[in-house]
DOVEX-610696 format. One record per atom (N, C-alpha, C, O): x, y, z; atom name. Coordinates in steps of 0.05 Angstrom, whole numbers, plus 5000, padded with zeros to 4 digits. Layout:
N
<romar <X; Y; Z>; 'CA'>
...
END
This chain:
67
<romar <4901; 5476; 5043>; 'N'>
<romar <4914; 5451; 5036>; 'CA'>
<romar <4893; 5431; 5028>; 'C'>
<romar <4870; 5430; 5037>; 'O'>
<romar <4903; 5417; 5014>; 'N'>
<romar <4877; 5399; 4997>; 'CA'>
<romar <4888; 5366; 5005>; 'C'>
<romar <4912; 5362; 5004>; 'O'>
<romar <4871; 5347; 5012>; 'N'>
<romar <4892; 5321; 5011>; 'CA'>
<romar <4866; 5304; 5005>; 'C'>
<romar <4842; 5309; 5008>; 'O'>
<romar <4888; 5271; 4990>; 'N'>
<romar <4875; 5254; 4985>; 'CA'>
<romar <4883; 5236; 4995>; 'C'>
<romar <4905; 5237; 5006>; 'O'>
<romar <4871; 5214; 4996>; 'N'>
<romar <4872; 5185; 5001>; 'CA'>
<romar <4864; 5164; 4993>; 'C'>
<romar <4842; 5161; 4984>; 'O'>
<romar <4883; 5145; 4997>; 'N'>
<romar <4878; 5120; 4982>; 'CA'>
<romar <4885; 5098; 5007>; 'C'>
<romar <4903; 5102; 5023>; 'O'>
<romar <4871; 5078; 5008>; 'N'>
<romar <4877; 5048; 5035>; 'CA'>
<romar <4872; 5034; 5014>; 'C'>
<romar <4859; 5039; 4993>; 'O'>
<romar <4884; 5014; 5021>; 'N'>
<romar <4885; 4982; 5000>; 'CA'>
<romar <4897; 4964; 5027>; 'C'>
<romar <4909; 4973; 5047>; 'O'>
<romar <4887; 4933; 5020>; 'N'>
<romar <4886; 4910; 5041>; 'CA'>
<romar <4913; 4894; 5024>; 'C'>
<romar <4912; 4884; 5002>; 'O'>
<romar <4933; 4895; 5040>; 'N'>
<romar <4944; 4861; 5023>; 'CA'>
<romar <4953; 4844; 5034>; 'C'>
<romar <4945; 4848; 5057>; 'O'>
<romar <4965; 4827; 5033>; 'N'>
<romar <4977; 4795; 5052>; 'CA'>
<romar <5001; 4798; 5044>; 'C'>
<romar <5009; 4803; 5021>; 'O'>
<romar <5019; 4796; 5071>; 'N'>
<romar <5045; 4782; 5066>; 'CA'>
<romar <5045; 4761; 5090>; 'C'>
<romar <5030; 4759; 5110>; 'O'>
<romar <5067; 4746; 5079>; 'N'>
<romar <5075; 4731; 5094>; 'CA'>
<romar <5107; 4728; 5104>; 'C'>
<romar <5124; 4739; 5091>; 'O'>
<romar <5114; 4713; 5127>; 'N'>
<romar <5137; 4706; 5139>; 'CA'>
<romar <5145; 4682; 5142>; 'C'>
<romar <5126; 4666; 5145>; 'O'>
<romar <5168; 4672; 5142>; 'N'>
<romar <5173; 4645; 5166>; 'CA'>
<romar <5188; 4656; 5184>; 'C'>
<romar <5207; 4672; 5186>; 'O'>
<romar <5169; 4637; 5200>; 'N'>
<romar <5177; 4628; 5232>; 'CA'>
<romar <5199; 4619; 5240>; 'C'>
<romar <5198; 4596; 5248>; 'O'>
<romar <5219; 4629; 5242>; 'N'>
<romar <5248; 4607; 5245>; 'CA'>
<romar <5245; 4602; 5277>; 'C'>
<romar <5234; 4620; 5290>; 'O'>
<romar <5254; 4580; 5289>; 'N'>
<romar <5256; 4582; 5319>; 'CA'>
<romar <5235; 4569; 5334>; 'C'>
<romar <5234; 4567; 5358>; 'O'>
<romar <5214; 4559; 5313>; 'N'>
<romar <5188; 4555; 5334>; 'CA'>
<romar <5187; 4522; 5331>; 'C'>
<romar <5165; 4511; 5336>; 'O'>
<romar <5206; 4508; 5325>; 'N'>
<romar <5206; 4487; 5330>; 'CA'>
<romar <5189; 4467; 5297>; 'C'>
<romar <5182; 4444; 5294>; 'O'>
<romar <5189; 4486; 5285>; 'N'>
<romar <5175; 4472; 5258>; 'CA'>
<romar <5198; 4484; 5234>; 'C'>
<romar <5209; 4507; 5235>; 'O'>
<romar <5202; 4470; 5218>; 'N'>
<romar <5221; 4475; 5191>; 'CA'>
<romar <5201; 4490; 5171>; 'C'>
<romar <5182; 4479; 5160>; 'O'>
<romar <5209; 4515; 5169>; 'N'>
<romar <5208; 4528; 5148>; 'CA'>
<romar <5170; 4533; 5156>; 'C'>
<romar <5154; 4523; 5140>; 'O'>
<romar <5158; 4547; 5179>; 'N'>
<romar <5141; 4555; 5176>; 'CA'>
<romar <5119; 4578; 5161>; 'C'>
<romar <5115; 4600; 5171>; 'O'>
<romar <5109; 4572; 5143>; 'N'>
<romar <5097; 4603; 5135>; 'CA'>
<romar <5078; 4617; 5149>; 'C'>
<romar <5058; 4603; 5151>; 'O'>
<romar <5076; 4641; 5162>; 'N'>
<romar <5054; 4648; 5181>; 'CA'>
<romar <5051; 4681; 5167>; 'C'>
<romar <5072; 4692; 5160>; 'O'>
<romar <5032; 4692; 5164>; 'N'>
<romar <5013; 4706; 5140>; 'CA'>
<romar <4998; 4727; 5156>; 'C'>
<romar <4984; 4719; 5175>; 'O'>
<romar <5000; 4753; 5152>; 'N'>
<romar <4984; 4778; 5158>; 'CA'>
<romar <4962; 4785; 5137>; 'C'>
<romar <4957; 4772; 5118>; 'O'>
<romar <4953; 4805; 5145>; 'N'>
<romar <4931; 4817; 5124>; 'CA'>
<romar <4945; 4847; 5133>; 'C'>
<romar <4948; 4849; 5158>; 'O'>
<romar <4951; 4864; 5121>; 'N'>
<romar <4959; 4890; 5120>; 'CA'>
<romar <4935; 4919; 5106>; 'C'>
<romar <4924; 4922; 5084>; 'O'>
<romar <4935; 4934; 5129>; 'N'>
<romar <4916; 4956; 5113>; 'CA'>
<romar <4931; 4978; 5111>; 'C'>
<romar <4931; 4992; 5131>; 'O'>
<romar <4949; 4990; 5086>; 'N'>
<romar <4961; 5011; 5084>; 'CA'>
<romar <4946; 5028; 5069>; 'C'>
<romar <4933; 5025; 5049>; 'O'>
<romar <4952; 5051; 5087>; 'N'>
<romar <4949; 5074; 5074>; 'CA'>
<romar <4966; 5098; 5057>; 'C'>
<romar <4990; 5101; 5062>; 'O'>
<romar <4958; 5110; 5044>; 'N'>
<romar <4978; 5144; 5028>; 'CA'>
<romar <4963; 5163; 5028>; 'C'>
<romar <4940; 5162; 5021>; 'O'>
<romar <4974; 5182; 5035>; 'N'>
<romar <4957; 5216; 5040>; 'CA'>
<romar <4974; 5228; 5021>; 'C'>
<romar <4998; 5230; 5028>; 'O'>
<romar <4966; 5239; 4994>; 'N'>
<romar <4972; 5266; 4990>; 'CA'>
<romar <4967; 5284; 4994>; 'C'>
<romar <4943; 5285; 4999>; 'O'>
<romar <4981; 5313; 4997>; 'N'>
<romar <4973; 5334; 5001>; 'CA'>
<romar <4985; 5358; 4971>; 'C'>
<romar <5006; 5354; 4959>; 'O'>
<romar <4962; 5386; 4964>; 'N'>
<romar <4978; 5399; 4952>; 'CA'>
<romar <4965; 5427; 4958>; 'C'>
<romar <4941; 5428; 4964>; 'O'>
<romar <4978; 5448; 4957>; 'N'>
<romar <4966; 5474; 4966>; 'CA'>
<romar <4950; 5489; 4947>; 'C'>
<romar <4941; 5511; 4951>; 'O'>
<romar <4946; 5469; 4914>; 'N'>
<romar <4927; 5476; 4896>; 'CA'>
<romar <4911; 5460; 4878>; 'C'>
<romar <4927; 5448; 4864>; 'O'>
<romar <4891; 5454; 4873>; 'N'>
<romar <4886; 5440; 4856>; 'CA'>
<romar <4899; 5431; 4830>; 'C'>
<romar <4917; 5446; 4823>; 'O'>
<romar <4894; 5410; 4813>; 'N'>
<romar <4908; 5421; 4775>; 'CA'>
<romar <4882; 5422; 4769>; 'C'>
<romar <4860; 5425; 4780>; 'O'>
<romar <4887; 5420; 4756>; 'N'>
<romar <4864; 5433; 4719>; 'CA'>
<romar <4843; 5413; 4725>; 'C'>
<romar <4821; 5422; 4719>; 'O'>
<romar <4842; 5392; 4733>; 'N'>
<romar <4816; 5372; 4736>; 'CA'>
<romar <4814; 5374; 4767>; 'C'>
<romar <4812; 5352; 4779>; 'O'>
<romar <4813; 5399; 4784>; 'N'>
<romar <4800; 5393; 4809>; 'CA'>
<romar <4818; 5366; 4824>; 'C'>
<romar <4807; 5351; 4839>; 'O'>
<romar <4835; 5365; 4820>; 'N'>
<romar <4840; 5336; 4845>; 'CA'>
<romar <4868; 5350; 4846>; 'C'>
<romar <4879; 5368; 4832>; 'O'>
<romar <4877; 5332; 4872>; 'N'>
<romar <4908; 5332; 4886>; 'CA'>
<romar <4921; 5320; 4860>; 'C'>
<romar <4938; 5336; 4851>; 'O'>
<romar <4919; 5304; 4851>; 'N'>
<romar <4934; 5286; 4831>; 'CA'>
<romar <4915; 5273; 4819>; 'C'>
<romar <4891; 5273; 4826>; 'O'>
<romar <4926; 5260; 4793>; 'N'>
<romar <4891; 5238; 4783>; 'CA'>
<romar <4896; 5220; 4798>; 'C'>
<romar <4918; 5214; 4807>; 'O'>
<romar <4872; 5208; 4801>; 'N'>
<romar <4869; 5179; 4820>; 'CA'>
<romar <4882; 5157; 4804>; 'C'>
<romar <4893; 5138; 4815>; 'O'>
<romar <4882; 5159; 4777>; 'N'>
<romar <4908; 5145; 4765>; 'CA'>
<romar <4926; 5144; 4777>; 'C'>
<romar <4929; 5130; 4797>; 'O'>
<romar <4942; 5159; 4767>; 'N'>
<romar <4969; 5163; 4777>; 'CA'>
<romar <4974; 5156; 4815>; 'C'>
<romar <4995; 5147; 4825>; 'O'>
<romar <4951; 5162; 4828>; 'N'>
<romar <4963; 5152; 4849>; 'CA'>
<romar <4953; 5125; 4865>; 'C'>
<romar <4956; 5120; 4889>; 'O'>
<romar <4939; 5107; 4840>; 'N'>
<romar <4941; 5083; 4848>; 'CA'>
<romar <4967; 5064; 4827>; 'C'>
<romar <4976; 5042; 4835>; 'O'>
<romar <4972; 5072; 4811>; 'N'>
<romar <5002; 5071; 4801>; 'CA'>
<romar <5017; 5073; 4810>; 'C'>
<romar <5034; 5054; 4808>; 'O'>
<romar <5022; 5092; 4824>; 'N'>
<romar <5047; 5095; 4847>; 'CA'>
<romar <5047; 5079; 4869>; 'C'>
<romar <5067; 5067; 4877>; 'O'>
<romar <5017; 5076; 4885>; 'N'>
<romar <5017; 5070; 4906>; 'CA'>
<romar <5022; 5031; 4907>; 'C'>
<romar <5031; 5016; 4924>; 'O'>
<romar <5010; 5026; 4879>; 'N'>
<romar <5019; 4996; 4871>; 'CA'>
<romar <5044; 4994; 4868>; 'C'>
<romar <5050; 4975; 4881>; 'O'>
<romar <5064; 5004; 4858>; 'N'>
<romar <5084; 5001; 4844>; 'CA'>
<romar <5101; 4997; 4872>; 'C'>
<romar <5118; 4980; 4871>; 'O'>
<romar <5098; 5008; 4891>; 'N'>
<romar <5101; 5007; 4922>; 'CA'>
<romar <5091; 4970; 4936>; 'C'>
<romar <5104; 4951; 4944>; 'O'>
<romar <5066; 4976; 4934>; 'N'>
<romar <5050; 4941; 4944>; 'CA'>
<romar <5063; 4919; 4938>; 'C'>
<romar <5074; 4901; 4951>; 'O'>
<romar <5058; 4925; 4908>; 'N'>
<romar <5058; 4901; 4883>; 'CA'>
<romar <5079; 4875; 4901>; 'C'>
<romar <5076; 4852; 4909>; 'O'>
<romar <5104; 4898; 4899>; 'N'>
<romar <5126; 4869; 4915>; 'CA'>
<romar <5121; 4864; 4947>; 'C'>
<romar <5138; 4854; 4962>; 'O'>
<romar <5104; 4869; 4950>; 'N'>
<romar <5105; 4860; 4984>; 'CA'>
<romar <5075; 4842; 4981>; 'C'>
<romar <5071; 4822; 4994>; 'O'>
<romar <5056; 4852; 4961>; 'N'>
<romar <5026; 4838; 4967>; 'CA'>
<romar <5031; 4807; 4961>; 'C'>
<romar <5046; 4800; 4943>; 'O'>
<romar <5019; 4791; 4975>; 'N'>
<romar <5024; 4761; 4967>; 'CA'>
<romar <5049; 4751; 4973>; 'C'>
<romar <5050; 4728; 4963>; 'O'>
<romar <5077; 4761; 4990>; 'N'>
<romar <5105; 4748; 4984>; 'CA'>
<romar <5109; 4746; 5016>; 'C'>
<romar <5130; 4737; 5024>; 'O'>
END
């Protein structure tokens, strides 16, 4: 079995309802990760191109990083 990986950092944020302040914003830093796996290489030696799986793995982030 062959696997790869990719981690990327991003920020979201929340409000606080309840804590006695209107409309608080309070903000994480997030470290996610993605593991592929495949039981063969393709034709260029990798699980997938590293293209493709930072494409995917954005297309995932994109709406959560920064919101």
């Amino acid at each position: 079995m062959y696997w790869m990986s990719v981690e990327r950092v991003i920020c979201a944020s929340h409000e606080l309802a309840g804590a006695g302040f209107e409309r608080l914003l309070h903000g994480h830093n997030w470290r996610v990760a993605v593991h592929v796996c495949a039981g063969q290489l393709d034709s260029a030696g990798q699980v997938m191109s590293v293209d493709s799986l930072e494409r995917e793995f954005w297309a995932v982030l994109d709406p959560l990083d920064h919101r």
